[in-house]
GUTI-179976 format. One record per atom (N, C-alpha, C): atom name; residue in three letters; x, y, z. Coordinates in nm, 4 decimals. Example, Ala and Ser with C-alpha at 12.3 -4.5 7.8 and 13.67 -1.06 7.14 Angstrom:
% GUTI-179976
('N'; 'Ala'; (1.3190; -0.5690; 0.7800))
('CA'; 'Ala'; (1.2300; -0.4500; 0.7800))
('C'; 'Ala'; (1.3200; -0.3300; 0.7800))
('N'; 'Ser'; (1.2850; -0.2250; 0.7080))
('CA'; 'Ser'; (1.3670; -0.1060; 0.7140))
('C'; 'Ser'; (1.2900; 0.0030; 0.7870))
% end
This chain:
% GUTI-179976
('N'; 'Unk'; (-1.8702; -3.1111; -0.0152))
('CA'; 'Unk'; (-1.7667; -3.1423; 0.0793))
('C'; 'Unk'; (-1.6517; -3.0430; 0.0653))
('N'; 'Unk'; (-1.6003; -2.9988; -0.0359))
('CA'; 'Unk'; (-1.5049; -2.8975; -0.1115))
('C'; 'Unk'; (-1.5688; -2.8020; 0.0028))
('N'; 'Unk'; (-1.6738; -2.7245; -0.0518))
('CA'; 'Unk'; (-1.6866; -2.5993; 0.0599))
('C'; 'Unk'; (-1.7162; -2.6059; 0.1605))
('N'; 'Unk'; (-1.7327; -2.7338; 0.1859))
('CA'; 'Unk'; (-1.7578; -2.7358; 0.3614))
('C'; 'Unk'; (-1.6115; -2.7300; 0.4144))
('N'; 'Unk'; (-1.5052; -2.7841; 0.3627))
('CA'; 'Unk'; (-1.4034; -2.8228; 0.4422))
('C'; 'Unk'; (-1.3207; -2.6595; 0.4125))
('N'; 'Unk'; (-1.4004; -2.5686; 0.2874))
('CA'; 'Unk'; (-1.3163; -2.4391; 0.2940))
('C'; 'Unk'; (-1.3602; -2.3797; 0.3992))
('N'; 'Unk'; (-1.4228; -2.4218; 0.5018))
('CA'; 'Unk'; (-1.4232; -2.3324; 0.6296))
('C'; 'Unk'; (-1.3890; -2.3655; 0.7407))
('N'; 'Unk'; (-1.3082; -2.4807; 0.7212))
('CA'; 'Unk'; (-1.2354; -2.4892; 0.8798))
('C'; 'Unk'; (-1.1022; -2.6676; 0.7984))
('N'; 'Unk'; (-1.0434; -2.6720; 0.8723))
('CA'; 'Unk'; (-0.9896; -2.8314; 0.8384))
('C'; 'Unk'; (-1.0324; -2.9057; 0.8314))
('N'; 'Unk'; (-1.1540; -2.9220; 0.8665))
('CA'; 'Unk'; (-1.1983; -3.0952; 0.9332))
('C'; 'Unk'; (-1.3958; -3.0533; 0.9078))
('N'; 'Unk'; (-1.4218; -3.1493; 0.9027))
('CA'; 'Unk'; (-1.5704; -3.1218; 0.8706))
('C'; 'Unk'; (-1.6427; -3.0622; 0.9997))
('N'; 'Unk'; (-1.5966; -3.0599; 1.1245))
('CA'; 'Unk'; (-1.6201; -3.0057; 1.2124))
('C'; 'Unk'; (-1.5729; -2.8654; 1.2529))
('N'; 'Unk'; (-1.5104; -2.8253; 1.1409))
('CA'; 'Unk'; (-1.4798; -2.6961; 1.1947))
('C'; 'Unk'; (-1.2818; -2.7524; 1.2135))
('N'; 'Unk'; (-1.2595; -2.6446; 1.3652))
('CA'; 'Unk'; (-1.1465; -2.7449; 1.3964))
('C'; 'Unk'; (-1.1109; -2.7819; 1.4863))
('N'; 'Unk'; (-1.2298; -2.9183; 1.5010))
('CA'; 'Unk'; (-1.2128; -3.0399; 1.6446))
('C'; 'Unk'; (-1.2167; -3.1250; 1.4705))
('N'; 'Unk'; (-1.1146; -3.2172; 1.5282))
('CA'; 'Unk'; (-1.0842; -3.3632; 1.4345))
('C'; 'Unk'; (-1.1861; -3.4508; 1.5027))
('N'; 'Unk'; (-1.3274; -3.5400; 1.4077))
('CA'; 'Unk'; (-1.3930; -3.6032; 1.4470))
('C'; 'Unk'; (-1.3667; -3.7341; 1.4140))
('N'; 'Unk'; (-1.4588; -3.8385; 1.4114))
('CA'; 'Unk'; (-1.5022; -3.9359; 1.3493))
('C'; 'Unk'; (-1.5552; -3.9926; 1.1790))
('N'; 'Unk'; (-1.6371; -3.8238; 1.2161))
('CA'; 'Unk'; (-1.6588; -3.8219; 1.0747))
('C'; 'Unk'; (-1.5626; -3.8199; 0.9834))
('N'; 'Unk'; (-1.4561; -3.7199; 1.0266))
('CA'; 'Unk'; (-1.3508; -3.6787; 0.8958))
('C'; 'Unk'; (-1.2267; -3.8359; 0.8806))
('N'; 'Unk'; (-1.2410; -3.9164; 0.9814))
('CA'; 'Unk'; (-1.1886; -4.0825; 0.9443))
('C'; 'Unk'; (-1.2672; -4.1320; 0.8452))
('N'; 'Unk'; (-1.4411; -4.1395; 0.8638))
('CA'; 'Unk'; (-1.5163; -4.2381; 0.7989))
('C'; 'Unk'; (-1.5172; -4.1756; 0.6827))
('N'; 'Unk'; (-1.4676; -3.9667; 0.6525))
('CA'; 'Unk'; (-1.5112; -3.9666; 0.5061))
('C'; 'Unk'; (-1.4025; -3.9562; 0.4530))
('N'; 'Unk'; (-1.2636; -3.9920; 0.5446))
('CA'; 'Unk'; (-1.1112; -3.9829; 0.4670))
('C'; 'Unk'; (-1.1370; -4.0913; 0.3444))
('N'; 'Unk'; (-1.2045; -4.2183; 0.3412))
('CA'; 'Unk'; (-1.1639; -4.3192; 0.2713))
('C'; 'Unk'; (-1.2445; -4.2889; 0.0849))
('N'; 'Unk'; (-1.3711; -4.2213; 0.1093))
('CA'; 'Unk'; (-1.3802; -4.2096; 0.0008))
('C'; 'Unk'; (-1.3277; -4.0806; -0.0589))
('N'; 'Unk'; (-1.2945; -3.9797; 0.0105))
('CA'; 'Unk'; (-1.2252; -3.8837; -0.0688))
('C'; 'Unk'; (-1.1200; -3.8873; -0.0724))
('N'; 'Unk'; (-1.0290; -4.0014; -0.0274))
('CA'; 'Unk'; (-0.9051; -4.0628; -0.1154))
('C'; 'Unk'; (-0.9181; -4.1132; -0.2028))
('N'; 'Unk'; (-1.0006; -4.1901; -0.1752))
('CA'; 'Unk'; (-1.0451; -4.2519; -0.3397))
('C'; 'Unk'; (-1.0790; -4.1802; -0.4446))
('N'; 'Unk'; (-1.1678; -4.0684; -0.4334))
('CA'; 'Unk'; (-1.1748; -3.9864; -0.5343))
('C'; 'Unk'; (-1.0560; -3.9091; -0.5728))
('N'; 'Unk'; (-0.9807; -3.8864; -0.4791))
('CA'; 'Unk'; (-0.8511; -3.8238; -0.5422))
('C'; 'Unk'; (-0.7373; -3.9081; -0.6174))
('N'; 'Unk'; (-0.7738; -4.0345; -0.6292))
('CA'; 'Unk'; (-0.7408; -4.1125; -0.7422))
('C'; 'Unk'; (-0.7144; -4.0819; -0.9037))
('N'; 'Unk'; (-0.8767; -4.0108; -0.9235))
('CA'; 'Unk'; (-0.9093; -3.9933; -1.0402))
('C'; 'Unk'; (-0.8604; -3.8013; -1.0680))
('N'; 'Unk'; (-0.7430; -3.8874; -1.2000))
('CA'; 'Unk'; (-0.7254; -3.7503; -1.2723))
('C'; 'Unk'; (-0.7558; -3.6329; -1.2640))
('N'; 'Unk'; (-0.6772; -3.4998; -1.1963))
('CA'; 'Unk'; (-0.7626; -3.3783; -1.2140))
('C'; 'Unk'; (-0.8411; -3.3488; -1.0656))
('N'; 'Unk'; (-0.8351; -3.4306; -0.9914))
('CA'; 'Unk'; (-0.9741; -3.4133; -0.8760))
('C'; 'Unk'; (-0.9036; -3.2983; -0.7793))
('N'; 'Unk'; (-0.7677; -3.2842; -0.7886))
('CA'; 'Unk'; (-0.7134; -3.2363; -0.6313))
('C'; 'Unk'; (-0.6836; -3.1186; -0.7267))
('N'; 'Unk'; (-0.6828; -3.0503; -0.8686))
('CA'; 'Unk'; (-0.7038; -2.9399; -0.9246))
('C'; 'Unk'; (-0.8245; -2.9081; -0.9149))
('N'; 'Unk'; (-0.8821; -2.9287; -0.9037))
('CA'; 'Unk'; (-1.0744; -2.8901; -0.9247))
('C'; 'Unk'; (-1.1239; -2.8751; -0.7360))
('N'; 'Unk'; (-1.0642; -2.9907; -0.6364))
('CA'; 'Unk'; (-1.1281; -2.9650; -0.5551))
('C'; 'Unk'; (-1.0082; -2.9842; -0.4470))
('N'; 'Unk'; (-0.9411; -2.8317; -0.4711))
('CA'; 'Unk'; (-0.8427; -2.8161; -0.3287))
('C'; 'Unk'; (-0.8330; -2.8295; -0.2372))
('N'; 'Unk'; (-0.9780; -2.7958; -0.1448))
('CA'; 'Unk'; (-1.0200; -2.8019; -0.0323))
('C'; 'Unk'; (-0.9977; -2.9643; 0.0282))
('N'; 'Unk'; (-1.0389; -3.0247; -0.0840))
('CA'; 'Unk'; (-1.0480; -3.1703; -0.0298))
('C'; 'Unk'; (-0.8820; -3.2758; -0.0639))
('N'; 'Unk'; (-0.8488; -3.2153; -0.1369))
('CA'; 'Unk'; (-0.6750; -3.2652; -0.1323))
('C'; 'Unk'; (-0.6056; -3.2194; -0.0003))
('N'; 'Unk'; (-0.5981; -3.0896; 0.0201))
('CA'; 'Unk'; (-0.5692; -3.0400; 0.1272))
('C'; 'Unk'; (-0.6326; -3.1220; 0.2564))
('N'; 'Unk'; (-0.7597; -3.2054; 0.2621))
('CA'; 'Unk'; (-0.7845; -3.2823; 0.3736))
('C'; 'Unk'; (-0.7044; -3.3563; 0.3564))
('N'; 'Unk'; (-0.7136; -3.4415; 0.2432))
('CA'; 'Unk'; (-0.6342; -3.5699; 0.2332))
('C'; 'Unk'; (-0.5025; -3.5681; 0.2823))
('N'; 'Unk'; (-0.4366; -3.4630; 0.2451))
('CA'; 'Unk'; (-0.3046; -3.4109; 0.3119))
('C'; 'Unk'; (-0.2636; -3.4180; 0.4598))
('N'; 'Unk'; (-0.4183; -3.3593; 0.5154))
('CA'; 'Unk'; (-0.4345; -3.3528; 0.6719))
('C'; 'Unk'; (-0.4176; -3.5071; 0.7442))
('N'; 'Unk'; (-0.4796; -3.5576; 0.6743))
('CA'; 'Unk'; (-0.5380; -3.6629; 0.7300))
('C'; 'Unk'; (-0.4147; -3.7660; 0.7119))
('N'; 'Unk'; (-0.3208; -3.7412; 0.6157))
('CA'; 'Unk'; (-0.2030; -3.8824; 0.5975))
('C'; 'Unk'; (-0.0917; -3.8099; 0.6381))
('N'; 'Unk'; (-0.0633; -3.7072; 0.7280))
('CA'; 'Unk'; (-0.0045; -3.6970; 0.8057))
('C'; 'Unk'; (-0.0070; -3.6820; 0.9310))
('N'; 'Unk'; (-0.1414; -3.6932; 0.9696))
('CA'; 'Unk'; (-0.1836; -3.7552; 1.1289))
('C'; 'Unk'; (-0.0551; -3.8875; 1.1523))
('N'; 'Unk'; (-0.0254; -3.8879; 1.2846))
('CA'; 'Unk'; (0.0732; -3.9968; 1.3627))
('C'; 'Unk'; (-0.0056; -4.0796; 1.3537))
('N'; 'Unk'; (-0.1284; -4.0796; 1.3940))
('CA'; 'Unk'; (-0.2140; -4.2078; 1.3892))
('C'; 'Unk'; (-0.2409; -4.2832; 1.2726))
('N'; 'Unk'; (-0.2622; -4.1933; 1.1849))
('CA'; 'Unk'; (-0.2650; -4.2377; 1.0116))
('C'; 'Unk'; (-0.1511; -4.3194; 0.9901))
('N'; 'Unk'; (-0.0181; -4.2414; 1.0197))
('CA'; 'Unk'; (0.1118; -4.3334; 0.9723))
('C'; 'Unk'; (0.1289; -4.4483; 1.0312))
('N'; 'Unk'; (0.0783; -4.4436; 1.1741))
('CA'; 'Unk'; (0.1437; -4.5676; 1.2619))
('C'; 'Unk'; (-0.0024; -4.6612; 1.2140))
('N'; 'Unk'; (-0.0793; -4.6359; 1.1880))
('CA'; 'Unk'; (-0.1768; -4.7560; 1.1176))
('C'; 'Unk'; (-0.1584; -4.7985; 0.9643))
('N'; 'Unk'; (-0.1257; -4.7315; 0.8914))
('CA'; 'Unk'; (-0.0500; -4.7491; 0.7236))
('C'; 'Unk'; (0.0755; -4.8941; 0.7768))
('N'; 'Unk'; (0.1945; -4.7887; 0.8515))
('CA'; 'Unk'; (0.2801; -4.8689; 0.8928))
('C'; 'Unk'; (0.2480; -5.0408; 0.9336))
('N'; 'Unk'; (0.1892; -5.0366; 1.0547))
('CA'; 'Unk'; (0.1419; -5.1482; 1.1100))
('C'; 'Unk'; (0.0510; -5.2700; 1.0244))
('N'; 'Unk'; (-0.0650; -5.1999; 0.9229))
('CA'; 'Unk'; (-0.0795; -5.2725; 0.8344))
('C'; 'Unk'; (-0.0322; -5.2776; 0.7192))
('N'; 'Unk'; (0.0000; -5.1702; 0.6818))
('CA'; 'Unk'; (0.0636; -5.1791; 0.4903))
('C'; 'Unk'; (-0.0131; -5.0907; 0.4457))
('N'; 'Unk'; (0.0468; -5.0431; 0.3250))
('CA'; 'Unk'; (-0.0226; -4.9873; 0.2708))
('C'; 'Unk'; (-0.1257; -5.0291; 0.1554))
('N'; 'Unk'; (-0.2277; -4.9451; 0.1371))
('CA'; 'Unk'; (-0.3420; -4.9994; 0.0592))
('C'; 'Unk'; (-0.3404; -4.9357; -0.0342))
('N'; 'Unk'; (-0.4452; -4.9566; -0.1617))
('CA'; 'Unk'; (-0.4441; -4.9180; -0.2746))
('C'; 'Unk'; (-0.6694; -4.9655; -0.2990))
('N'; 'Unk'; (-0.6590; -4.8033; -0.4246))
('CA'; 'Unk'; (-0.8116; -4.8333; -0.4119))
('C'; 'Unk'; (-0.8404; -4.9153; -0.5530))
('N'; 'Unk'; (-0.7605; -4.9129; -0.6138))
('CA'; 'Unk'; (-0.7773; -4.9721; -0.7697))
('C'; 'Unk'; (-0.7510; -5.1074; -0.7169))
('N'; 'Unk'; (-0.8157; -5.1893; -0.8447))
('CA'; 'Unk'; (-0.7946; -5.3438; -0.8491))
('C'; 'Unk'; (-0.7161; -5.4384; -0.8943))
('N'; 'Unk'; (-0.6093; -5.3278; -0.9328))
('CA'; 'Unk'; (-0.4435; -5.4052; -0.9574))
('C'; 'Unk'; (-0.3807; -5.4176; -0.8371))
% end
């Protein structure tokens, strides 16, 4: 996923799909864990993309924010 996304923003290149919603959730989650957004830039840098979409905020907003751990 790292080098796929080093060739364009979005797993599509750069049209923002569907896909890059359904795979925002687990590669937030992985960027949870210690170290991940040093090792795999490409994919922090999505995460980045993706939680500053308007749509991202005004849905965070509207529901709250979430958390992936079980505290």
């Amino acid at each position: 996923m790292n080098a796929e996304l080093a060739q364009g923003p979005w797993f599509m290149g750069d049209q923002f799909t569907a896909a890059d919603i359904q795979m925002s959730f687990p590669i937030e989650a992985a960027m949870m864990m210690p170290g991940t957004g040093q090792h795999f830039a490409h994919l922090a840098a999505f995460v980045t993309r993706i939680q500053t979409r308007p749509a991202y905020r005004a849905a965070v907003k509207k529901g709250g924010p979430y958390r992936y751990d079980r505290g």
